[in-house]
C-alpha positions in Angstrom: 11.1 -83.0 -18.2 7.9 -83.2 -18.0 5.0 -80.0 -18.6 2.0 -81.9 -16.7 2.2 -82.6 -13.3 0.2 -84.2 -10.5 -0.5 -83.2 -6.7 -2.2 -86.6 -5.6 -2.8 -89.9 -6.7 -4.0 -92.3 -4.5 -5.6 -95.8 -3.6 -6.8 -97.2 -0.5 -7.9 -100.3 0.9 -9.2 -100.8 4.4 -10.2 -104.1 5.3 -12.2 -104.8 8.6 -12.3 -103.3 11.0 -13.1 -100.4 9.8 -12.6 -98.3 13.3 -9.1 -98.1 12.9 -7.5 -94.9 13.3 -4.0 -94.3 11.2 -2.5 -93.3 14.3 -2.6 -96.2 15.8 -1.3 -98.2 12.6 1.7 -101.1 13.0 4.6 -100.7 11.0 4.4 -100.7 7.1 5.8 -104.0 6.1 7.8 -103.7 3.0 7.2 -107.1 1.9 3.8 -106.8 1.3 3.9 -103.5 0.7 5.5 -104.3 -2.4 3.7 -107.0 -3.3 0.4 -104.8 -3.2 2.5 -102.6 -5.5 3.4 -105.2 -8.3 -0.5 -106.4 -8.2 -1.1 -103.1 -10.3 -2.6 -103.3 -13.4 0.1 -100.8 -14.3 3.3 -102.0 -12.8 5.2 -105.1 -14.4 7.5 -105.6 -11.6 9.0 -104.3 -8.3 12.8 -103.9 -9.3 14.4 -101.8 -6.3 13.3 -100.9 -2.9 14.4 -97.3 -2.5 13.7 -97.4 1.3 10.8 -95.8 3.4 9.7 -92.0 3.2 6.9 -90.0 5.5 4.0 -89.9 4.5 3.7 -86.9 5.0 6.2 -86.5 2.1 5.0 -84.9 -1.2 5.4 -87.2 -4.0 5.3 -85.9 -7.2 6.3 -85.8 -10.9 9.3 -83.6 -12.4 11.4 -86.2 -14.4 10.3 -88.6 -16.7 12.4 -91.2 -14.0 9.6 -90.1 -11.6 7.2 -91.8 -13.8 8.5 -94.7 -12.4 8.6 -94.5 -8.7 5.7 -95.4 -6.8 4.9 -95.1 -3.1 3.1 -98.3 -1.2 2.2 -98.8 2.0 1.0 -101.9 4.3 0.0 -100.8 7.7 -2.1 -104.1 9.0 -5.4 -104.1 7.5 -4.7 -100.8 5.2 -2.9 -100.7 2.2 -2.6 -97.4 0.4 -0.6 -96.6 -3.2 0.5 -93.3 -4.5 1.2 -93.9 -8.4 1.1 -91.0 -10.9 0.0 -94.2 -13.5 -3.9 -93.3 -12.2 -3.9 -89.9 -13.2 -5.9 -89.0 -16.2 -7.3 -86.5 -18.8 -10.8 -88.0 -18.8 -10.1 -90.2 -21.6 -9.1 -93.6 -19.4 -10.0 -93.1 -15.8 -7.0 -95.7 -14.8 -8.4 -95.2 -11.2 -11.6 -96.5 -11.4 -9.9 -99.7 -13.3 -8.1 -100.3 -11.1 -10.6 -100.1 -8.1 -12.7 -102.6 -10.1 -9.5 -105.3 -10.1 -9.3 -104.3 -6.1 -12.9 -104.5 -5.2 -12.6 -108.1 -6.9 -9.9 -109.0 -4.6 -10.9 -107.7 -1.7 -14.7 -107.3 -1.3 -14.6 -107.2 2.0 -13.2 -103.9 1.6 -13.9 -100.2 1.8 -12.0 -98.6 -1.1 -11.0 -94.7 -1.7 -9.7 -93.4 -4.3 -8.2 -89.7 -4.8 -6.6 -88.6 -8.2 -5.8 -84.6 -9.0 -4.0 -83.9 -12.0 -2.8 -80.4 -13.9 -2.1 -81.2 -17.5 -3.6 -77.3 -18.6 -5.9 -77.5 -16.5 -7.0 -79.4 -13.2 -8.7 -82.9 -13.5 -9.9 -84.7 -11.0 -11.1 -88.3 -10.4 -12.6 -89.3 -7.0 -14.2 -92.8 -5.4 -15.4 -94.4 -2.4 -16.5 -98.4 -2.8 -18.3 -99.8 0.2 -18.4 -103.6 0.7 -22.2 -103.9 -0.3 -21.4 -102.4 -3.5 -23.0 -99.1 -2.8 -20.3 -96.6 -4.5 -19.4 -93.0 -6.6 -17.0 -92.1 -9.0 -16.8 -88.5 -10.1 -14.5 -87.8 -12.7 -13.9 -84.6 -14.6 -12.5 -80.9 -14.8 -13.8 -79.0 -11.5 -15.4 -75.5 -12.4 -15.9 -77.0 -16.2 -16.9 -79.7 -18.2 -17.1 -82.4 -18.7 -17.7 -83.5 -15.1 -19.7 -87.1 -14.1 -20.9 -88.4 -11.1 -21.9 -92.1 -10.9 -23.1 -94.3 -8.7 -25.2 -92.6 -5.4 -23.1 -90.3 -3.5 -25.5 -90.1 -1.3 -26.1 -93.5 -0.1 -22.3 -93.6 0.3 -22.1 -90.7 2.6 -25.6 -92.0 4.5 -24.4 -95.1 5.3 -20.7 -93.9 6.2 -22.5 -90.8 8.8 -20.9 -88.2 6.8 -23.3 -85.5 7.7 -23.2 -82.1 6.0 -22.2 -80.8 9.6 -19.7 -83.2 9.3 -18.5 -81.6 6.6 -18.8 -78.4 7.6 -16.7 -79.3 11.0 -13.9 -80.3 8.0 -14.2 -76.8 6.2 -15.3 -79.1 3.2 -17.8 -77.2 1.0 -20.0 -80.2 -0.5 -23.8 -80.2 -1.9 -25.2 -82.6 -3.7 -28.0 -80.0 -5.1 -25.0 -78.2 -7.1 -23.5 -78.4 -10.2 -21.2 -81.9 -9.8 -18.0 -79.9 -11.1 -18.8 -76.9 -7.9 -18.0 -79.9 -5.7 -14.7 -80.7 -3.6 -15.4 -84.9 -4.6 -11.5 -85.4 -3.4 -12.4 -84.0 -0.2 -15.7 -86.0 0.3 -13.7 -89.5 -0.3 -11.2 -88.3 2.5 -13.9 -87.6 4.9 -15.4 -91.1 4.2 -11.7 -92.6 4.7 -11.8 -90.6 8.0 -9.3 -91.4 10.5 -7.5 -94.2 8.9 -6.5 -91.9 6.2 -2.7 -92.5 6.1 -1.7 -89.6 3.7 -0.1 -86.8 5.1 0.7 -88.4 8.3 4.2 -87.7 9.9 4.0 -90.4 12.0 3.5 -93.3 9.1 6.5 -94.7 6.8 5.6 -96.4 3.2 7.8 -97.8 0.5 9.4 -96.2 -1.9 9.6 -98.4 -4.9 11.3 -98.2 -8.8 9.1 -100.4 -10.5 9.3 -101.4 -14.4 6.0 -100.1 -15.9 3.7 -102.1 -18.3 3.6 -100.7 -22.2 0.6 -99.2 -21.9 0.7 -97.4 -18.6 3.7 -96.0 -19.9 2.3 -94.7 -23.4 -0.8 -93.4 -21.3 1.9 -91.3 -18.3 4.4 -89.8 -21.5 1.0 -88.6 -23.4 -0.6 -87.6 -20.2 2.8 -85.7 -18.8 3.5 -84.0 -21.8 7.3 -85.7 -22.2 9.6 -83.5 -23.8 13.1 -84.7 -22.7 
């Protein structure tokens, strides 16, 4: 069993154009939906299809087994990956990694990245990468530290229109004039995803996939999930 768990751990890619709204997505196609999945830094191979699941579906960790499902989806020009492998004490940051390899792939793209993690305490890793380069990661323990910010937030949010009334309209509680760790960072990248954010959606299916793991995404998850049989 495991004694850490995680509540999100996510990776987006939106290609052009970026006006698409998740609503009114095509079907997830499992091929490429698991081929997006074995590109991962942290998966070795794709080994069983374990059919589609809501998104709207939690998806989280309670067995070590779990360490070993991932969720992919492939909805036209979004792809999106839930995979407890990018969730982190601090010491890593397996997200940011990986949007580096993605933003190399596709940089075209607008990239989002949402990671929330309890392992004693919450930690949180958050990032939006725009095609011109212009990005922020902030990774950290919210309410605590340490908690960094890189990159320029807000040149991010300027050039994506997210407004603080924008903001406000979403309930979200952001200024850039606090403390980094007083901000909601997760809920800043899902406002600059906007509506083609496919998590939580009822209406969108993605892949459910066993994958085999590489050895050191699976050294990192049994440390990070505190495996104790």
């Amino acid at each position: 069993m495991t004694t850490g768990s995680g509540t999100r751990y996510e990776l987006t890619v939106l290609q052009p154009p970026f006006t698409v709204h998740a609503a009114g997505l095509p079907p997830n196609d499992p091929a490429r939906a698991a081929a997006f999945a074995r590109s991962l830094d942290a998966v070795d191979e794709v080994i069983e299809d374990l059919g589609p699941r809501k998104q709207s579906a939690t998806h989280t960790v309670t067995t070590r087994a779990d360490l070993d499902v991932v969720r992919a989806g492939a909805w036209g020009n979004l792809m999106s990956v839930s995979d407890p492998a990018f969730a982190d004490d601090g010491n890593d940051m397996p997200l940011l990694a990986e949007a580096t390899r993605l933003r190399r792939r596709f940089p075209d793209a607008r990239i989002v990245g949402r990671v929330e993690v309890h392992c004693g305490a919450e930690h949180t890793e958050d990032l939006v990468w725009l095609p011109d380069g212009t990005m922020f990661h902030a990774c950290g323990w919210p309410g605590d530290e340490p908690f960094v910010v890189a990159g320029d937030p807000r040149a991010v949010m300027a050039a994506l229109g997210v407004t603080a009334e924008v903001l406000d309209d979403l309930e979200v509680y952001f200024d850039l004039d606090d403390e980094p760790n007083q901000n909601d960072w997760g809920a800043l990248a899902t406002a600059c995803l906007g509506d083609a954010d496919p998590w939580g959606r009822p209406d969108l299916d993605a892949s459910t996939l066993r994958v085999r793991r590489s050895e050191h995404a699976t050294r990192h998850m049994e440390s990070l999930y505190f495996i104790t049989g």
